[in-house]
LUMDREN-615044 format. One line per field, with one value per residue (C-alpha): residue number from 1; residue in one letter; y, z, x. Coordinates in steps of 0.2 Angstrom, whole numbers. Each point is the difference from the previous one (the first is absolute). Layout:
seq	[NUM_...]
type	[A_...]
y	[Y_...]
z	[Z_...]
x	[X_...]
END
This chain:
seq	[1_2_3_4_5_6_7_8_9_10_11_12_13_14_15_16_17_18_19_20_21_22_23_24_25_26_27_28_29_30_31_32_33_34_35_36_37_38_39_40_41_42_43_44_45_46_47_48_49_50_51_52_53_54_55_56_57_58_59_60_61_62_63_64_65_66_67_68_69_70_71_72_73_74_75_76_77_78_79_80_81_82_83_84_85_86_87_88_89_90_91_92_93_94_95_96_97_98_99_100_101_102_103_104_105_106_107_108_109_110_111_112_113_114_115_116_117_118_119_120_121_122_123_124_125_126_127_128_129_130_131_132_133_134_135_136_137_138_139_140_141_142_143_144_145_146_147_148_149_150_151_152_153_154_155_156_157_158_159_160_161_162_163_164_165_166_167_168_169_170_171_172_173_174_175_176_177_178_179_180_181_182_183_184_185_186_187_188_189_190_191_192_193_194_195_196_197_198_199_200_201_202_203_204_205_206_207_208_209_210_211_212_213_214_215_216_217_218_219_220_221_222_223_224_225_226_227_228_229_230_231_232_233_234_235_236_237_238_239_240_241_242_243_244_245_246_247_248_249_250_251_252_253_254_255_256_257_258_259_260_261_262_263_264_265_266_267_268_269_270_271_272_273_274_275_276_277_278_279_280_281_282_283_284_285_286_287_288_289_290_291_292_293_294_295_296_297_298_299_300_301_302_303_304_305_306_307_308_309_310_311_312_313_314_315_316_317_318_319_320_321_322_323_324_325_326_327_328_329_330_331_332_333_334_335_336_337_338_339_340_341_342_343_344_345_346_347_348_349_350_351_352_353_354_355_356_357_358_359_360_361_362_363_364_365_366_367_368_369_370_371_372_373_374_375_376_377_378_379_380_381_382_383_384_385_386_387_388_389_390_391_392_393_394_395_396_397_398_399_400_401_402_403_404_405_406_407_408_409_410_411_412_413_414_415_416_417_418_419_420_421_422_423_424_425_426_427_428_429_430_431_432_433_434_435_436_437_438_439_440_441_442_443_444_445_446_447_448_449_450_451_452_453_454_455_456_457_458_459_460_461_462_463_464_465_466_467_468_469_470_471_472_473_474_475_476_477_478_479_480_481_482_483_484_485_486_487_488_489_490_491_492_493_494_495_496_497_498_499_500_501_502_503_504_505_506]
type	[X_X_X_X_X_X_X_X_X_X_X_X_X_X_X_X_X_X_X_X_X_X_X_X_X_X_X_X_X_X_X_X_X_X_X_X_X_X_X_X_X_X_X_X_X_X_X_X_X_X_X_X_X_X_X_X_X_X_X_X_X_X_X_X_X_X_X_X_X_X_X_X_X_X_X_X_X_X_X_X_X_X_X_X_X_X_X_X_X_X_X_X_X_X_X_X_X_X_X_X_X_X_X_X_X_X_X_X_X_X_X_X_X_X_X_X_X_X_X_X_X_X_X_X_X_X_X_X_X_X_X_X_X_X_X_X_X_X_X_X_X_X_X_X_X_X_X_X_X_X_X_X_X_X_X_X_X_X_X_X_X_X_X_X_X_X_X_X_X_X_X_X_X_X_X_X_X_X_X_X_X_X_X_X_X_X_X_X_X_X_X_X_X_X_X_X_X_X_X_X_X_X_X_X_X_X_X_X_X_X_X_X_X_X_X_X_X_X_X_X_X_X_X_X_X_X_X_X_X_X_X_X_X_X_X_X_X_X_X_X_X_X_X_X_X_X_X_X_X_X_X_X_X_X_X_X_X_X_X_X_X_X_X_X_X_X_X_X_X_X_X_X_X_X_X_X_X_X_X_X_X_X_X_X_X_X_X_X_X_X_X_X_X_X_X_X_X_X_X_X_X_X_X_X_X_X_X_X_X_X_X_X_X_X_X_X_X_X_X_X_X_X_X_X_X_X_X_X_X_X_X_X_X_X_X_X_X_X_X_X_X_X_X_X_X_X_X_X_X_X_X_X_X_X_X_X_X_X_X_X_X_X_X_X_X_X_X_X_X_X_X_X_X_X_X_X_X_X_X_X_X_X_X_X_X_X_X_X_X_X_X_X_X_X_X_X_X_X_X_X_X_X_X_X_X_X_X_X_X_X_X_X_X_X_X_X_X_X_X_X_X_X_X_X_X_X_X_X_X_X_X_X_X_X_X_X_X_X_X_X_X_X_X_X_X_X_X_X_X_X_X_X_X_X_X_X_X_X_X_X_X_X_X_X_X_X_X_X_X_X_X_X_X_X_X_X_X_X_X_X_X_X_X_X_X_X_X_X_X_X_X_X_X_X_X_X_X_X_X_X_X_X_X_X_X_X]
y	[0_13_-4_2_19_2_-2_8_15_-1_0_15_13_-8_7_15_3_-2_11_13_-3_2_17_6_-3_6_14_12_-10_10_16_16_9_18_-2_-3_14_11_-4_-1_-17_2_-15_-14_6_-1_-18_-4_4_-8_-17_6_0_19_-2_-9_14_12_19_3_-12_1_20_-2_-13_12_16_-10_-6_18_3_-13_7_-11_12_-9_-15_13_7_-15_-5_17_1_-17_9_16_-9_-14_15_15_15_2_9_-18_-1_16_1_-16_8_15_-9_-11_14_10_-16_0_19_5_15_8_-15_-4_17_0_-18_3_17_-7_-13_12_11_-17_-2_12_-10_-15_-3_-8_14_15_-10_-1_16_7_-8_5_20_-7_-4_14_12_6_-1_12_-11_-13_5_5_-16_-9_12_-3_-22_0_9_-10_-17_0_-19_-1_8_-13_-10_-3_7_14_2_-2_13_13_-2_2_16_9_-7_9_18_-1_2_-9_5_-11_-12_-2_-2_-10_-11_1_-6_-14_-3_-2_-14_-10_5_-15_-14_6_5_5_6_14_6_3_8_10_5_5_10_12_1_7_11_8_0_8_18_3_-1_-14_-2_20_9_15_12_17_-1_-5_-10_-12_-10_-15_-9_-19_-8_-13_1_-6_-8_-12_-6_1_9_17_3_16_0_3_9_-2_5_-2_-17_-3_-11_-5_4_-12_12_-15_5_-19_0_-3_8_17_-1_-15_1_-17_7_-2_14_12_-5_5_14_9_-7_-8_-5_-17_-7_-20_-13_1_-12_2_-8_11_-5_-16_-4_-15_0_10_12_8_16_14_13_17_20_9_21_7_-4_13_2_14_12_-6_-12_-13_0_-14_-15_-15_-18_-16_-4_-15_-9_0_-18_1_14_6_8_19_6_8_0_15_2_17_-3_2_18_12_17_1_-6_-13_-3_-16_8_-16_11_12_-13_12_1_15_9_14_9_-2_17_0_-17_5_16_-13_-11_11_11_-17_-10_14_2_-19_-9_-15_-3_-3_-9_-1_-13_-4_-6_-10_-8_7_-8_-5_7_-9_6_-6_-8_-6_-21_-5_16_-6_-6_10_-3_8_2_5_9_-7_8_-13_-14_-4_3_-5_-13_-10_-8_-17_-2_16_-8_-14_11_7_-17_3_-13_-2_-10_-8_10_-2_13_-2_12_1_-13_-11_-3_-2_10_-8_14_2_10_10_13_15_17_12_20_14_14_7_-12_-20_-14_-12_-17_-15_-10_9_-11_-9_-2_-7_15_-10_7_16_6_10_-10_7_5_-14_14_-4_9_-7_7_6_14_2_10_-9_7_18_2_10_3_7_11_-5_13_-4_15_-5_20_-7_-18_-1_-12_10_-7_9_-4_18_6_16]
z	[0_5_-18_-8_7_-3_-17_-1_7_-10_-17_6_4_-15_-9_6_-2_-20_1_9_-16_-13_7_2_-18_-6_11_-14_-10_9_1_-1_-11_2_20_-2_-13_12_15_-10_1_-17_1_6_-16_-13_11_-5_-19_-3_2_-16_-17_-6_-15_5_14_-7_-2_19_7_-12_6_20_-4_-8_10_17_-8_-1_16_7_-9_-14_-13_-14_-1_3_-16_-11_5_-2_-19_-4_7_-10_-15_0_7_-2_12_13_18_10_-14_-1_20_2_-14_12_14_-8_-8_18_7_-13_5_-18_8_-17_-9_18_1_-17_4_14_-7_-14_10_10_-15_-7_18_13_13_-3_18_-3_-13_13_16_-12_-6_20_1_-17_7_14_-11_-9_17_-5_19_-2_-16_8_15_-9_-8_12_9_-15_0_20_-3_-13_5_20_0_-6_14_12_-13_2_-18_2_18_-5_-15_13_12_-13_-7_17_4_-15_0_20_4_16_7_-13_2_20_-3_-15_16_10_-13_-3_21_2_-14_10_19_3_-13_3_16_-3_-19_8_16_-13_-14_17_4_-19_-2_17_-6_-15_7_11_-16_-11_12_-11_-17_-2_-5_-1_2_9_0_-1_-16_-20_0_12_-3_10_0_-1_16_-6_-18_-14_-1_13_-4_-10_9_2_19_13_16_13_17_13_19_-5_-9_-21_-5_-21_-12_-16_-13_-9_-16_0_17_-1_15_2_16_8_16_7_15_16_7_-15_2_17_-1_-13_11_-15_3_-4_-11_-2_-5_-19_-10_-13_-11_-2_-15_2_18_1_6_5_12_16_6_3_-9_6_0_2_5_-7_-3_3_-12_6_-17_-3_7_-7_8_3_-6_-1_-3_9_14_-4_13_-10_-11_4_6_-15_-2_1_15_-13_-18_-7_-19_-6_-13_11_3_-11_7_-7_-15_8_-7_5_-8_-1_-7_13_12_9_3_-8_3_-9_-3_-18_-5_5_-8_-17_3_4_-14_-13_5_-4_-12_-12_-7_1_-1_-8_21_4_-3_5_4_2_18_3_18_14_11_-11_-12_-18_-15_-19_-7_-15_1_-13_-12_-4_14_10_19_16_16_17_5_18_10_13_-13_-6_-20_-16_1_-9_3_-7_-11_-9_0_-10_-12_-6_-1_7_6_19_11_16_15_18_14_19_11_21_4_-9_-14_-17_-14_-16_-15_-18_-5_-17_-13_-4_-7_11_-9_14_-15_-1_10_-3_11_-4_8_-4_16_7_11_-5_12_1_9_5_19_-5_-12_4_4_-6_-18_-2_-5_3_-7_-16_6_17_0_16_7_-6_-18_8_10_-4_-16_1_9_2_2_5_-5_6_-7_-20_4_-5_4_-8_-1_-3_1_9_17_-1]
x	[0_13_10_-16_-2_18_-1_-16_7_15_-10_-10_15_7_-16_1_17_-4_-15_11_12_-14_-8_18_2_-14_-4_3_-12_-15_8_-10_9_-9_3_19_2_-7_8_16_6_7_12_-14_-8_17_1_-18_4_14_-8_-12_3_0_-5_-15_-5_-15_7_-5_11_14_1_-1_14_11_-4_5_15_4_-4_14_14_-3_0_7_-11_-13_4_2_-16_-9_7_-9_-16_3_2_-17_-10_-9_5_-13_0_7_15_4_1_11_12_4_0_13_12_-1_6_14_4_-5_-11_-4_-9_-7_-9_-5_-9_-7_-7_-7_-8_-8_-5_-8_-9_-2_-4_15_5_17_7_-7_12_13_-2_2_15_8_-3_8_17_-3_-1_-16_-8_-13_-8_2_-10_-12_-3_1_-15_-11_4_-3_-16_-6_8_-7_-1_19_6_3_11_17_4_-9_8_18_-4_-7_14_12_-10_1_18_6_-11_6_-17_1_-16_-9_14_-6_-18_4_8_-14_-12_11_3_-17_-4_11_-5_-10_10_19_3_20_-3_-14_13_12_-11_-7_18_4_-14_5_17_-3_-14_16_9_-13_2_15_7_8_22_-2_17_3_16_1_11_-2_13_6_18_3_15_-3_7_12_10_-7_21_-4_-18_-14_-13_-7_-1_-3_4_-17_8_-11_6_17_1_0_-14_4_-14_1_-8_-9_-12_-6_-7_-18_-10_14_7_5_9_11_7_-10_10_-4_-18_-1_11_-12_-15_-10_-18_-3_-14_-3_12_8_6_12_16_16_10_9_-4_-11_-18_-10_7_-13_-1_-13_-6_6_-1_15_-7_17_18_11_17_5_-1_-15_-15_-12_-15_-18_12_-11_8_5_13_9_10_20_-1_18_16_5_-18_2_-13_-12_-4_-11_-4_2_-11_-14_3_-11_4_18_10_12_16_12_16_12_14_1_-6_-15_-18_-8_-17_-8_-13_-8_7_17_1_-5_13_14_-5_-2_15_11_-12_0_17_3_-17_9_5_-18_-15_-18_-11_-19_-3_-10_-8_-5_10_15_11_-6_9_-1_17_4_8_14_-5_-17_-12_-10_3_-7_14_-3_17_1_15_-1_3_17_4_-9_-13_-14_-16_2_-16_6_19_-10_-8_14_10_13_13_-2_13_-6_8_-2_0_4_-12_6_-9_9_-15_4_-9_0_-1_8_13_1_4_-9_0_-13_-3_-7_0_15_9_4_3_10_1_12_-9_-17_-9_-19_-10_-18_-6_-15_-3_0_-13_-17_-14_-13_7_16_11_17_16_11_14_7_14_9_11_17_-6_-3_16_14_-8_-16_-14_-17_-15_-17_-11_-17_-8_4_-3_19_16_16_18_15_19_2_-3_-9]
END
């Protein structure tokens, strides 16, 4: 009798180990495919797809497909896939949508406005190519419009409010207008859809939203001095690393100040020390990845009231503190970039951090541009957060770069590395954990205007952790500051929506 039950009970977990085996398999099978799109679980759809045959999806499918391939950084499958559509159909609203989708994933901002404007001009009301329309102005620095629009799609969308899409959208919105007010209530909305489900998630949301409602009593990364121009030696020489740095003096003791136009949030602080010494008020917990370091790193979201450099302040910092990964992190990283009051200039010939006001830049600028303007160049820029810029790769393809001072030299996202076939040798990178990073190693030609990059060895990487979320935008190319120093200087002016290069200080 008992052998009996045994086996008994032995067939039955051994049945529902199986049926635990099949809905796992096929739990993509049943997938609501508007209610993941909307809460922007864009890669369990791509997953869902790829077990399909396109060419036997109808138009619908084929285009959610190719416009959340986009969305994940996977821009160039995206684009082969979107070309067979363009060719077996007739341009309507959903197609021209999903091409600008596509091509602003791919950086190509041009051919993405014109889609998504057409698509719009052919319906109105076209949900998708309005959201990706927001966050094209956004990239294009145009706040105001895309406030605006975003004002008119809340209104008219009510029942969209509470998605995730529509959520990451909004908060990205009023993260790059710094209109924090909306931002807080834009967290207490959100707080309270998880007050009674998520316990943790609505503290944090909570605390975010009361951090930012301190924040919002100021203009946010605004500089203060009582000059035009304001030069700033770097801290350490440019002879014995990389990096562009200031020194932070605060009751007598240095604190280093990586000036890093690739850091994400603004202002990120990793000394304990500095964030109590510039008493930051603390919002809820914040995760995050940093370069190479691996997983995801914790921290809390924070706002810094004003950081004092002596000739000149920035005030209402809002960012993360992040516990040091390791020593040899500099106790806080701030991108420049996120200043809008000022043009900023990294000048990696004379090694020196300079601020001015729009009219004495021009007057410097001209007053040395004019007689030699083969010594200059001037870029679109593009992002509100970063520094993107149109280059030219080899001579003849299109590319778009983020200049990232916090990086190293010239580098490639691998998909792009690909496209342009070029030959890639398998290389392999010790981090200070002792973790290896496998990535390639090849040759490439980059053209900023005037001014040419030319690498024998630039490093490919797949770049697939850093990409935005809600668009799948991720750079071709990454110029860092071993390309800039001792060579050139790098201006951000944020009034023309400008990035300018020159091989002169002025």
């Amino acid at each position: 009798m008992g052998k009996k039950i045994s086996f008994n009970r032995a067939r039955l977990l051994l049945s529902v180990f199986f049926l635990l085996l099949f809905i796992n398999a096929n739990q993509t099978e049943d997938l609501d495919l508007t209610k993941a799109y909307w809460e922007a679980n864009f890669s369990l759809i791509v997953d869902y797809f790829q077990k399909k045959d396109f060419k036997e999806l109808p138009l619908k499918e084929k285009l959610l497909y190719i416009e959340c391939l986009a969305r994940t950084a996977q821009s160039q499958v995206a684009e082969e896939k979107l070309n067979q559509v363009l060719a077996d159909y007739p341009l309507s609203g959903d197609i021209l949508a999903t091409a600008g989708i596509v091509y602003f994933s791919m950086g190509r901002f041009k051919e993405a406005e014109e889609f998504i404007d057409k698509a719009l001009r052919f319906d109105p009301n076209h949900q998708k190519a309005s959201l990706a329309k927001i966050m094209l102005l956004l990239y294009l620095q145009q706040y105001r419009e895309a406030e605006a629009l975003y004002e008119k799609f809340a209104k008219k969308y009510r029942l969209l409010a509470d998605t995730s899409l529509v959520y990451l959208v909004e908060a990205e919105l009023y993260i790059a207008s710094r209109n924090l007010r909306k931002i807080s209530r834009l967290y207490e909305r959100r707080a309270n859809k998880f007050r009674k489900s998520e316990k943790r998630t609505y503290e944090n949301l909570k605390k975010n939203s009361q951090l930012f409602r301190k924040a919002s009593r100021g203009k946010t990364f605004y500089v203060t001095t009582g000059k035009d121009k304001v030069v700033v030696p770097f801290a350490e020489s440019l002879k014995q690393g990389q990096f562009a740095v200031l020194y932070l003096k605060i009751k007598g003791k240095n604190f280093k100040v990586l000036l890093d136009t690739g850091n994400e949030v603004g202002w990120i602080i990793h000394s304990s020390e500095l964030n109590k010494s510039l008493n930051s008020k603390k919002g809820g917990i914040a995760l995050t990845q940093i370069g190479t370091e691996e997983g995801i790193l914790h921290g809390t979201h924070i706002y810094s009231k004003r950081v004092d450099f002596g000739d000149f302040s920035i005030n209402h910092l809002t960012g993360t503190y992040i516990p040091k990964p390791h020593q040899r992190y500099h106790e806080a990283n701030f991108n420049p970039a996120f200043i809008r009051n000022r043009v900023v200039t990294l000048d990696y010939i004379g090694e020196q951090l300079i601020l001015r006001t729009k009219e004495r830049f021009d007057q410097d600028l001209n007053s040395v541009a004019t007689p030699q303007p083969d010594h200059f160049t001037k870029l679109p820029w593009y992002g509100y957060k970063h520094a993107f810029v149109p280059v030219l790769a080899n001579g003849k393809t299109d590319a778009l770069a983020m200049i990232e001072t916090g990086a190293a030299d010239i580098a490639l996202k691998l998909d792009f590395a690909r496209k342009l076939r070029l030959n890639l040798e398998p290389a392999v990178r010790y981090v200070s954990t002792g973790k290896a990073f496998r990535y390639h190693k090849t040759s490439i030609k980059i053209s900023a205007g005037l001014f040419q990059f030319d690498r024998r060895v630039a490093e490919v990487w797949p770049l697939d952790r850093f990409f935005n979320r809600i668009t799948g935008l991720a750079p071709d190319v990454i110029i860092g500051p071993s390309a800039l120093k001792g060579r050139l200087v790098l201006s951000l002016d944020p009034f023309d929506k400008k990035i300018i290069l020159a091989d002169t200080s002025y």
